[in-house]
C-alpha positions as CSV (number, residue, x, y, z in Angstrom):
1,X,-21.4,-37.4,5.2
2,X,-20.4,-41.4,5.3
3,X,-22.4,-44.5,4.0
4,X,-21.7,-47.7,4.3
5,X,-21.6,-48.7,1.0
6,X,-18.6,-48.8,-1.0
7,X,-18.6,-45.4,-3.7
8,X,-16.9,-45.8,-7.4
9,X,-16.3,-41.4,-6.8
10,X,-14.5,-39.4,-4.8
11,X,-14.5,-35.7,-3.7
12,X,-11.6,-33.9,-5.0
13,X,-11.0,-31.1,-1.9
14,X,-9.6,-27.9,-2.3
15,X,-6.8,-27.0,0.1
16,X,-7.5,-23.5,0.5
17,X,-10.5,-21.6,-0.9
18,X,-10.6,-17.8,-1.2
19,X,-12.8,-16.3,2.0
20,X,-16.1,-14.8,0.1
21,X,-17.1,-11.1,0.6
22,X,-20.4,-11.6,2.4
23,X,-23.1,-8.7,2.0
24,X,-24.2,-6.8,5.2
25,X,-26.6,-7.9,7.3
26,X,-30.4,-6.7,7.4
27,X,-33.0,-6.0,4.8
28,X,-32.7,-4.1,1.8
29,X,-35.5,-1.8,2.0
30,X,-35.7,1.7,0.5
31,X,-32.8,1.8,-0.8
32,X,-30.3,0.6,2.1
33,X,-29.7,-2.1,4.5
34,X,-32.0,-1.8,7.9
35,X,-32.6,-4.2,10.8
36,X,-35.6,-6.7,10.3
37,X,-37.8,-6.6,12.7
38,X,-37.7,-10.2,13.4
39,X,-34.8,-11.2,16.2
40,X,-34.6,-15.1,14.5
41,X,-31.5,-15.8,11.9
42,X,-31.3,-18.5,9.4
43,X,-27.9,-20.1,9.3
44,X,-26.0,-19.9,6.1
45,X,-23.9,-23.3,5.0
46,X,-21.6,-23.8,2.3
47,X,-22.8,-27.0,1.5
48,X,-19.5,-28.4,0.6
49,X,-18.4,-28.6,3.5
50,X,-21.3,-28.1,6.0
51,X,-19.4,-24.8,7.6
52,X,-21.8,-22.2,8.3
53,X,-20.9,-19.2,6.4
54,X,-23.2,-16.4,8.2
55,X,-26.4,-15.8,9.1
56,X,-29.2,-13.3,7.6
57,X,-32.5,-12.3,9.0
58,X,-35.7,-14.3,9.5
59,X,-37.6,-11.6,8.1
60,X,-41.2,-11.0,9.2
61,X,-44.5,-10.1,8.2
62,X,-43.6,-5.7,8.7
63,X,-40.4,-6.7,7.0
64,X,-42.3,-7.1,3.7
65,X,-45.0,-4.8,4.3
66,X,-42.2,-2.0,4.9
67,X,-40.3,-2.9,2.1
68,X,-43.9,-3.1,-0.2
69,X,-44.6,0.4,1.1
70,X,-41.0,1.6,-0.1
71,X,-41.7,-0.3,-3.9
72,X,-45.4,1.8,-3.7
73,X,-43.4,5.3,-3.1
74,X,-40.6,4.8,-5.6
75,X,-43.3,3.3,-8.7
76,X,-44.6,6.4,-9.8
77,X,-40.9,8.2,-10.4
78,X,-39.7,5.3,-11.6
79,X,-42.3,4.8,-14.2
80,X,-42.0,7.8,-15.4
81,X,-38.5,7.7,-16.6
82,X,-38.3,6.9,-20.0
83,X,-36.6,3.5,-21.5
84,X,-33.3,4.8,-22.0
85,X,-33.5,6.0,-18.9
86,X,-34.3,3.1,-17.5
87,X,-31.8,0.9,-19.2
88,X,-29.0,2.8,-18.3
89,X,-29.7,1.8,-14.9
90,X,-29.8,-1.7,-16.2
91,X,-26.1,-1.2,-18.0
92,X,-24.8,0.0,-15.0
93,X,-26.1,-3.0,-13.2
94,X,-24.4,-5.3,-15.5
95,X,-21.1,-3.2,-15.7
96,X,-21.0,-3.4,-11.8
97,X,-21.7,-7.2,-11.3
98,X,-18.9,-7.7,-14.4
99,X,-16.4,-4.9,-12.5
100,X,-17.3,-7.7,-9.6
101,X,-17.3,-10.8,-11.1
102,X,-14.5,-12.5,-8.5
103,X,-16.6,-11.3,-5.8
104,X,-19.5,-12.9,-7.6
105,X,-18.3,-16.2,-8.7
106,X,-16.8,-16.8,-5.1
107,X,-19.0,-16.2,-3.0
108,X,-21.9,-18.1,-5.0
109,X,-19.5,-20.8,-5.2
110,X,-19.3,-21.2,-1.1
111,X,-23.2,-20.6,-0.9
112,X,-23.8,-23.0,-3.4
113,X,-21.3,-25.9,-3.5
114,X,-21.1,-25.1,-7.3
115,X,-18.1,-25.9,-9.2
116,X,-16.0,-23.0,-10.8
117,X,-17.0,-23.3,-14.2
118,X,-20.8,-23.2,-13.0
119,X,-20.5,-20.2,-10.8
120,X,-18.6,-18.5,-14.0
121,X,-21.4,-19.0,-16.2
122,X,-24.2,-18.3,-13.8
123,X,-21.8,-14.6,-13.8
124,X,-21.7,-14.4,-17.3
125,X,-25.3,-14.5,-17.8
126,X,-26.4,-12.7,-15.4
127,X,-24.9,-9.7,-17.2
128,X,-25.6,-10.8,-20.3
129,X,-29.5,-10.6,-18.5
130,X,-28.9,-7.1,-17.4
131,X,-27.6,-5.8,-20.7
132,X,-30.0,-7.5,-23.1
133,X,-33.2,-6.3,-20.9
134,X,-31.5,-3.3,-21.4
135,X,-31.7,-3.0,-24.9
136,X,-35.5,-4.7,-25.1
137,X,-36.3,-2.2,-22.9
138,X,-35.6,0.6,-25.2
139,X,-37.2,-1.5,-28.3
140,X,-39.7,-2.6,-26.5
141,X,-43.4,-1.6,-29.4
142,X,-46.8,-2.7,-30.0
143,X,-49.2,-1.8,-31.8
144,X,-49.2,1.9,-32.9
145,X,-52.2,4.6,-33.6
146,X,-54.8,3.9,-35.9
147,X,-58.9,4.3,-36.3
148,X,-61.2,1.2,-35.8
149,X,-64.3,3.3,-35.3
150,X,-65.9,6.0,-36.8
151,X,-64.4,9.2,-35.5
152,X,-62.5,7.8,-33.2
153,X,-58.6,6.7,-33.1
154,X,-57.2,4.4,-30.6
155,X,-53.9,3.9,-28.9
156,X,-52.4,1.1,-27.5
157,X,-50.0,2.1,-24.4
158,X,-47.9,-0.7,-22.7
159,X,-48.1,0.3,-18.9
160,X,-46.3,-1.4,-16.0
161,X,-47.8,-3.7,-13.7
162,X,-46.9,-1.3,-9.9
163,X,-45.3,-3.5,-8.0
164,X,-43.9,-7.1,-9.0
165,X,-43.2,-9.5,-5.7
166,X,-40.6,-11.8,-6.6
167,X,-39.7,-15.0,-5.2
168,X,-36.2,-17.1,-6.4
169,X,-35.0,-20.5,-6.0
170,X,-31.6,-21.5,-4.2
171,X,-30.1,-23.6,-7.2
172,X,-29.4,-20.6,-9.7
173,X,-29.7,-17.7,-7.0
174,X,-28.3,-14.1,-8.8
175,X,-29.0,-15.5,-12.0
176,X,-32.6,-16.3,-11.3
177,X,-32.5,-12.9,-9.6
178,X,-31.1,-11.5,-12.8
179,X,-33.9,-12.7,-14.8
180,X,-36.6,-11.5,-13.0
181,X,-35.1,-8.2,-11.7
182,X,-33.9,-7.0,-15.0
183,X,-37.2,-7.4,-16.9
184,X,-39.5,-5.9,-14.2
185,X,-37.4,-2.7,-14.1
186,X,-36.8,-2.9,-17.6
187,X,-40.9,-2.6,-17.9
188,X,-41.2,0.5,-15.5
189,X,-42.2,-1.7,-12.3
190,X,-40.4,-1.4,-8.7
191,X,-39.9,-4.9,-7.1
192,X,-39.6,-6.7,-3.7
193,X,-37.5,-10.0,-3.9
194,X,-37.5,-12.9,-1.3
195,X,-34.6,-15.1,-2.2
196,X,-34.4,-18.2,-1.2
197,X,-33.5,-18.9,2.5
198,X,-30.7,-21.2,2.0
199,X,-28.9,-19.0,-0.4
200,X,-29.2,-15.2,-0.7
201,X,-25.8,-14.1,-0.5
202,X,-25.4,-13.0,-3.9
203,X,-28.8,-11.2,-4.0
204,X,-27.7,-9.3,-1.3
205,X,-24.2,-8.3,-2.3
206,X,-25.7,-7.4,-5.7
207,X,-28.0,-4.9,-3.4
208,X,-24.8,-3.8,-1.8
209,X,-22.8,-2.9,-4.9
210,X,-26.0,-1.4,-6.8
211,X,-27.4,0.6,-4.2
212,X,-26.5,4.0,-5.5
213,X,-27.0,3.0,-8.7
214,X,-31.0,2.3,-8.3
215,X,-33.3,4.5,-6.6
216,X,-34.2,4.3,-3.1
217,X,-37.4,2.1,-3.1
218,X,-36.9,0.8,-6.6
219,X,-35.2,-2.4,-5.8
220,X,-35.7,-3.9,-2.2
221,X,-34.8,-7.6,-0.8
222,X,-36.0,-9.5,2.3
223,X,-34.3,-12.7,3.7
224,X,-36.7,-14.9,5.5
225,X,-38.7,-18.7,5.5
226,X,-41.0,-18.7,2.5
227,X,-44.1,-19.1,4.7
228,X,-43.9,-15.8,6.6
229,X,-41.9,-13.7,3.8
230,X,-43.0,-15.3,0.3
231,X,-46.4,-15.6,1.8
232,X,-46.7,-12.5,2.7
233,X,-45.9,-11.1,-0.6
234,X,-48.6,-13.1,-2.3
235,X,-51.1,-12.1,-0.1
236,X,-50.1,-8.3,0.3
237,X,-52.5,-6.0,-1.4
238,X,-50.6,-3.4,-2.6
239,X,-48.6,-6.0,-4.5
240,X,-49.8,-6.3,-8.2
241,X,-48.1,-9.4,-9.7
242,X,-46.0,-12.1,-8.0
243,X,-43.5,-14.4,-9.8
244,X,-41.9,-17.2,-8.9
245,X,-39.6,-20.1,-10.0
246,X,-39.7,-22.5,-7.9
247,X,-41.3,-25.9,-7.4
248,X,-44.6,-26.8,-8.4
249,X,-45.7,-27.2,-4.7
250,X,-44.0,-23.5,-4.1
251,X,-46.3,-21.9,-7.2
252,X,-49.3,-23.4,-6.2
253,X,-49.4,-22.2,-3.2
254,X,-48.5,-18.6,-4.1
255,X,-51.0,-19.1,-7.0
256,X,-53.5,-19.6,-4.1
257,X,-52.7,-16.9,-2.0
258,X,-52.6,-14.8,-5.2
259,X,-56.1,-15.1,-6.3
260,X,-57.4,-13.9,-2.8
261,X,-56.5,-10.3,-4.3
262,X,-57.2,-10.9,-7.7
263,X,-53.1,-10.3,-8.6
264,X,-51.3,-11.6,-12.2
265,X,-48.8,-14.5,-11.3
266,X,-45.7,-15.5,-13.2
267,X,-45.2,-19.1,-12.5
268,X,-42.0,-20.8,-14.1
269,X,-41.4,-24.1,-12.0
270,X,-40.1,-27.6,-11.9
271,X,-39.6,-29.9,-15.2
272,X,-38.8,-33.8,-16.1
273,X,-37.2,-33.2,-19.5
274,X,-37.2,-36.4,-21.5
275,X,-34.7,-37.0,-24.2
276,X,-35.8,-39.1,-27.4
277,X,-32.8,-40.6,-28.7
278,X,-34.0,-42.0,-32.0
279,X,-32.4,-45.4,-33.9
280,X,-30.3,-43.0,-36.4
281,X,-29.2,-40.5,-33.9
282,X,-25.3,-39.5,-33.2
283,X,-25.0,-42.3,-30.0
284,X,-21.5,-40.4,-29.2
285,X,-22.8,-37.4,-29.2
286,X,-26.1,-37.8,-27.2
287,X,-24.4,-39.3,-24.6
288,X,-22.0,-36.4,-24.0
289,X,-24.8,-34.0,-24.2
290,X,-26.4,-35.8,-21.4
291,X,-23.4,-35.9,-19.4
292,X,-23.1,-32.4,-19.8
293,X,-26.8,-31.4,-19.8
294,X,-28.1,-34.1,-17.5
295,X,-25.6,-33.2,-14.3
296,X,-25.1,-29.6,-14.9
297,X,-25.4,-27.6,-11.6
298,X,-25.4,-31.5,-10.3
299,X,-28.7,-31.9,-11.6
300,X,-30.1,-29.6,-9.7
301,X,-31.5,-28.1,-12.7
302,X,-35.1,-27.6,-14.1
303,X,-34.5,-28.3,-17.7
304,X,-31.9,-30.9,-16.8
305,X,-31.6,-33.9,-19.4
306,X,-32.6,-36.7,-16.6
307,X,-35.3,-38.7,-18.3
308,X,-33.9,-40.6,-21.7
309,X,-35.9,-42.6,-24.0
310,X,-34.0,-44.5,-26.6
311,X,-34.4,-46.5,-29.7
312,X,-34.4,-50.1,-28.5
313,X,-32.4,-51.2,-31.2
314,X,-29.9,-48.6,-30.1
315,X,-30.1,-48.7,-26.4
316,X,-27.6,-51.2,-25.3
317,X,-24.9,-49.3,-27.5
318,X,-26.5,-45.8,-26.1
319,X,-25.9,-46.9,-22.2
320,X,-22.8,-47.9,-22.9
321,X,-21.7,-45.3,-24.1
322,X,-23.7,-42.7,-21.3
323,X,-22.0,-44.9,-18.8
324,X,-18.7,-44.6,-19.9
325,X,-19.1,-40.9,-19.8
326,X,-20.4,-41.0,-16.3
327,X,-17.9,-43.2,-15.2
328,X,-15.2,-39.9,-16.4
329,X,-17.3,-37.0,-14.6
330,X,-15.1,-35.7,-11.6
331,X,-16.5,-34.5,-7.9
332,X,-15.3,-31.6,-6.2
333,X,-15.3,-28.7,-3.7
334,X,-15.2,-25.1,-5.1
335,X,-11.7,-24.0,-5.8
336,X,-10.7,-28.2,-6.4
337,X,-9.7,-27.3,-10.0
338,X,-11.5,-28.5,-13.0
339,X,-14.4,-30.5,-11.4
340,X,-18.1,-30.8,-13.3
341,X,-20.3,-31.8,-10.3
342,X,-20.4,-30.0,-6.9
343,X,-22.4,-30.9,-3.6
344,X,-25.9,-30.9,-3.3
345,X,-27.6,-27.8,-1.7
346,X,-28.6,-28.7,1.7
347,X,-28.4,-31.6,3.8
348,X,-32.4,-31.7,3.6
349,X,-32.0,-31.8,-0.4
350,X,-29.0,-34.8,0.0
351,X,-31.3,-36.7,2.1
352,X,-34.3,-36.1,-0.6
353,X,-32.1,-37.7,-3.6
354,X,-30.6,-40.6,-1.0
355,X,-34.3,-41.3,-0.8
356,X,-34.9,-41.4,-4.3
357,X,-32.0,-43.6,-4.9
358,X,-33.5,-46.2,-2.1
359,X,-37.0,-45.8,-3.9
360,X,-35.2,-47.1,-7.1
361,X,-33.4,-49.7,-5.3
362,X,-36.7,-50.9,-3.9
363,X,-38.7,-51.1,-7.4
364,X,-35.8,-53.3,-8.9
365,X,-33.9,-51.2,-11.1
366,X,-30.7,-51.6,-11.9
367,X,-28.0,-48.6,-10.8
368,X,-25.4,-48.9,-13.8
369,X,-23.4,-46.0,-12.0
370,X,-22.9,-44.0,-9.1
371,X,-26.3,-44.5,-6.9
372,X,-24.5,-43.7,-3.5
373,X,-23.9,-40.6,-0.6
374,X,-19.6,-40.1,-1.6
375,X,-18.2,-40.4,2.0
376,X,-16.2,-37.4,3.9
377,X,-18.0,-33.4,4.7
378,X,-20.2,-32.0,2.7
379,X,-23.0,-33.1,0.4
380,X,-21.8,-35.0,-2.6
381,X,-23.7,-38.0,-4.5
382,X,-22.1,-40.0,-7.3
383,X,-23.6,-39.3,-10.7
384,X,-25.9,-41.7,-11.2
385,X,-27.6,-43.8,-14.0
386,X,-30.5,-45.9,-14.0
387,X,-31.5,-48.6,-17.0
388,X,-34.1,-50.6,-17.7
389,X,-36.4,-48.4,-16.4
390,X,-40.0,-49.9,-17.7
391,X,-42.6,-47.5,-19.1
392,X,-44.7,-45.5,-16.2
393,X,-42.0,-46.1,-13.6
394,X,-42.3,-43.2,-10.3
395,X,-38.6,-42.3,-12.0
396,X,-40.1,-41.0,-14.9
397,X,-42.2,-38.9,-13.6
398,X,-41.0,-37.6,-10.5
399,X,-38.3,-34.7,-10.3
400,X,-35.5,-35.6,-8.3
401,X,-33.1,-32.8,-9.1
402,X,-30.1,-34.2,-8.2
403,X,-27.4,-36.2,-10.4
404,X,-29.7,-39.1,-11.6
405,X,-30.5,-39.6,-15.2
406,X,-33.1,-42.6,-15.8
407,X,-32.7,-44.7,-19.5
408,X,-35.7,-46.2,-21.0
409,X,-36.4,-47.6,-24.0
410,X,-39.0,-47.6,-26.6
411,X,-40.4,-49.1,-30.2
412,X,-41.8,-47.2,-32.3
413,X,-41.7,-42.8,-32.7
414,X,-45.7,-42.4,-31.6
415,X,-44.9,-44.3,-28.8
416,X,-41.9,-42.1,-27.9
417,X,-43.9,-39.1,-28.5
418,X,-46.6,-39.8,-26.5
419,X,-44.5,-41.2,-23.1
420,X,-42.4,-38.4,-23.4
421,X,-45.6,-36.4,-22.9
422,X,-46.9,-38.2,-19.7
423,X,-45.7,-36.1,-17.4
424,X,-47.3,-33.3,-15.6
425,X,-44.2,-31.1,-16.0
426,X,-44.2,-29.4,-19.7
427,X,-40.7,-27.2,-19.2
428,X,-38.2,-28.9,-21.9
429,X,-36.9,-31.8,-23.8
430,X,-35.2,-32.4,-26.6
431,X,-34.6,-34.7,-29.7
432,X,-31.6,-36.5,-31.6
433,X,-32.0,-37.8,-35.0
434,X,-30.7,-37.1,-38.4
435,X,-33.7,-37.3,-39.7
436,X,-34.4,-34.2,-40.8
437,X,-38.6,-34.6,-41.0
438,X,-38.3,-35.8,-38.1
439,X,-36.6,-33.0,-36.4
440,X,-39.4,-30.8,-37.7
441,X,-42.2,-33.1,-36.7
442,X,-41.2,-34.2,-33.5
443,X,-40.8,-31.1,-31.6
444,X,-44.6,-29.8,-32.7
445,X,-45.4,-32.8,-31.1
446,X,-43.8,-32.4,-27.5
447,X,-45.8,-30.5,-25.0
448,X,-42.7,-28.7,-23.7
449,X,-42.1,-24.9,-24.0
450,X,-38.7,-25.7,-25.2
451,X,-37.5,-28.3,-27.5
452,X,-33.8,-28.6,-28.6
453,X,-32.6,-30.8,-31.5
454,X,-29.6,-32.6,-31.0
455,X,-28.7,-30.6,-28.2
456,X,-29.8,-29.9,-24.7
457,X,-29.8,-27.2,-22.1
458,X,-28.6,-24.7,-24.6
459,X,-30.2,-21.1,-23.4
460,X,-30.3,-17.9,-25.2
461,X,-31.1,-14.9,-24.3
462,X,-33.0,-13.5,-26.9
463,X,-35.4,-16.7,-26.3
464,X,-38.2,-17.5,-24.2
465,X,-37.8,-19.8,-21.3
466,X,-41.2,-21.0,-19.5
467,X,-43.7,-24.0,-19.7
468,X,-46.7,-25.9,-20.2
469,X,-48.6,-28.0,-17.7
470,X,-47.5,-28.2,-14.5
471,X,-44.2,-26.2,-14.9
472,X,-46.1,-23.3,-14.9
473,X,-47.0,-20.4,-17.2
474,X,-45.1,-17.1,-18.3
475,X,-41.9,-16.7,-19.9
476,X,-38.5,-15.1,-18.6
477,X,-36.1,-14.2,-21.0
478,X,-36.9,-12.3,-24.3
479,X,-38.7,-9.5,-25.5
480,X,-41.8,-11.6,-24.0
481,X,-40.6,-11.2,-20.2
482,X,-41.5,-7.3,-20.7
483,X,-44.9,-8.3,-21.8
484,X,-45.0,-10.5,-18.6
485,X,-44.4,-7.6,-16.5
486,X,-46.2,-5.2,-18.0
487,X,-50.1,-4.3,-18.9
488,X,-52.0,-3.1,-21.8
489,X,-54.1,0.1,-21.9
490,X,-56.3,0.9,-24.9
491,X,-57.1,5.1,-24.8
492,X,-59.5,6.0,-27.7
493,X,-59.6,9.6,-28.8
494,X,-63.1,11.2,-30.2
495,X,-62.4,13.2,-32.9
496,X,-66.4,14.4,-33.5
């Protein structure tokens, strides 16, 4: 892509990039690849270089419905099986995708734009998904027997849901696949996943690889627009729950098409996490925690550390500081060496941030870095930083998921608090100070459904990940994902 203004960053370009493995083409249904019924393709691009990689199928309205009736066949069998059962279909789902890992990280890598130490870490948790589920799976309790009426004792049984429609996003796509795949089974449910269309590659291969590893019907996958396919599963009757991460717009309308039927929904979608840098907070350090946090994946990140607020007695120090961080952070293809910031998604997506950066331009604020399209193929933007961004400005509010972190600034700690609040998004922020009150008071305070102090973007496993507000409601990750996909039964037993 070119622009005509002059760019402070340049793409570094990789000479020669390994070729990716691509998946077959078709649908996963029932336990192997078959052709859609829909004739129309989507085009695949790497983004970093606007080649088109391959195409996958448009998938249709029988596409789902066929692959629904193959998740209602395989349920009952695969309920049945008991946890450990179950999870050691989940350890040899992690044990393949880590036997794979190259094949993995590449090919993710050319679907995505993502830089090398992104796609490695989307890898490594991904298995590290696969394996934990597997363990909560098999320690998964609740309540146990016990009388609450007279002559009667009651038991509480943890049931799956049936069948769980799932629906992923294009900027973390096996590892958001990962965290919804591995907990469904993991609860006793069979699934049917629409990955995003821009980027199901690794979705796919992971079908590919685990196919005789799963049972027919247990796991199946269709490619395909998110009005026909994702529509389709929200809608479909003999669907029971749908989850999605995605964008608010995206979980609204499943939400919608959900309630027709009466289904559960699992919403976890966008966020606009502030960051409260506080008058006696570690400057050096909060600055390279929203370099690193703030332009991770390029920004294209829910929980990305885009919105600061800092101590105005500290700010000017602060944004020095950010800036000269910013100014270090390199651009570059997949395979370009050590690079922290690939290329945007799409050219749709570049276009949306250009946008943004124009909108800023037009309400007067200043760019301190980056702010520009970086000329040559493929769809890079400079990191950016924007200061003396006033209280309520669209910037604050608005997620543009790209490599743009806004600064303003603020007085007093209740008026931190309470800007950092107005937001409709309630996904995560996070807090610097040494104040150690503070550190316990200030997170109670912040709607968010994750709250780091002095750090950012940290994830763990064994956590809950999910929001307040507008960025949805469920949780992935943890011991509370199975209670997401699953259901309780009460049975009570007359003893008279």
């Amino acid at each position: 892509m070119t622009t005509a203004e002059k760019t402070l960053f340049t793409v570094r370009r990789a000479d020669t990039a390994p070729a990716p493995s691509l998946p077959p083409f078709g649908q996963f249904i029932g336990g192997e690849f078959v052709a859609s019924t829909s004739s129309s393709t989507v085009d695949i691009v790497n983004p970093a270089t606007e080649e088109v990689l391959t195409q996958v199928p448009a998938g249709s309205v029988e596409d789902v419905d066929a692959a629904v009736a193959a998740a209602v066949a395989a349920k009952e069998a695969w309920a049945a099986k008991t946890p450990k059962d179950r999870a050691a279909v989940l350890l040899r789902i992690a044990d393949i995708v880590e036997a794979n890992r190259d094949v993995f990280e590449t090919l993710e890598a050319a679907n995505t734009g993502k830089p090398a130490a992104v796609a490695e870490d989307d890898i490594s948790s991904t298995i590290d998904t696969f394996r934990f589920s597997a363990g909560a799976a098999r320690a998964y309790s609740t309540l146990g027997a016990d009388d609450y009426a007279e002559n009667h004792t009651s038991v509480i049984h943890r049931e799956p849901v049936g069948v769980v429609g799932v629906i992923t996003p294009w900027n973390y796509p096996l590892l958001m696949a990962a965290w919804k795949i591995a907990p469904v089974l993991g609860a006793g449910n069979t699934l049917v996943l629409k990955p995003s269309e821009q980027t199901p590659l690794t979705t796919l291969k992971l079908a590919e690889l685990i196919a005789g590893e799963v049972p027919a019907g247990v796991v199946n996958i269709v490619t395909g627009p998110g009005r026909v396919v994702g529509n389709r599963l929200s809608e479909h009757p003999d669907v029971d729950l749908v989850a999605i991460t995605g964008s608010v717009g995206s979980g609204q309308k499943v939400a919608a098409s959900a309630a027709a039927s009466v289904k559960r929904v699992h919403l976890e979608l966008g966020g606009k996490a502030p960051v409260v840098i506080f008058a006696d907070a570690d400057l050096e350090a909060a600055a390279k925690g929203v370099r690193s946090a703030g332009f991770w994946n390029g920004g294209q990140e829910c929980g990305a550390a885009c919105r600061v607020l800092v101590h105005e007695s500290v700010a000017e120090e602060f944004t020095e500081l950010l800036v000269r961080e910013i100014n270090e952070i390199s651009v570059g293809t997949p395979g370009a060496g050590d690079v922290e910031i690939g290329s945007m998604i799409s050219k749709a997506h570049y276009e949306r941030v250009l946008a943004a950066l124009d909108d800023v331009r037009k309400d007067g604020l200043t760019i301190a870095v980056g702010g520009h399209a970086i000329e040559g193929p493929g769809y890079f933007i400079e990191p950016t930083v924007v200061t003396n961004v006033p209280a309520g400005a669209p910037i604050t509010c608005n997620e543009i998921f790209g490599p743009v972190v806004s600064v303003e600034t603020f007085t007093t700690d209740e008026e931190a608090l309470s800007r950092a609040n107005e937001t409709m998004y309630g996904l995560a922020a996070s807090v610097w100070t040494k104040d150690s009150a503070r550190s316990l008071t200030a997170p109670r305070r912040l709607d968010f459904g994750t709250v780091w102090v002095n750090s950012h973007l940290v994830i763990a496993t064994e956590m809950p990940w999910g929001g307040f507000k507008g960025s949805g409601y469920g949780r992935d990750l943890s011991s509370y994902a199975l209670d997401d996909f699953s259901r309780t039964k009460h049975v009570m037993y007359n003893r008279g």
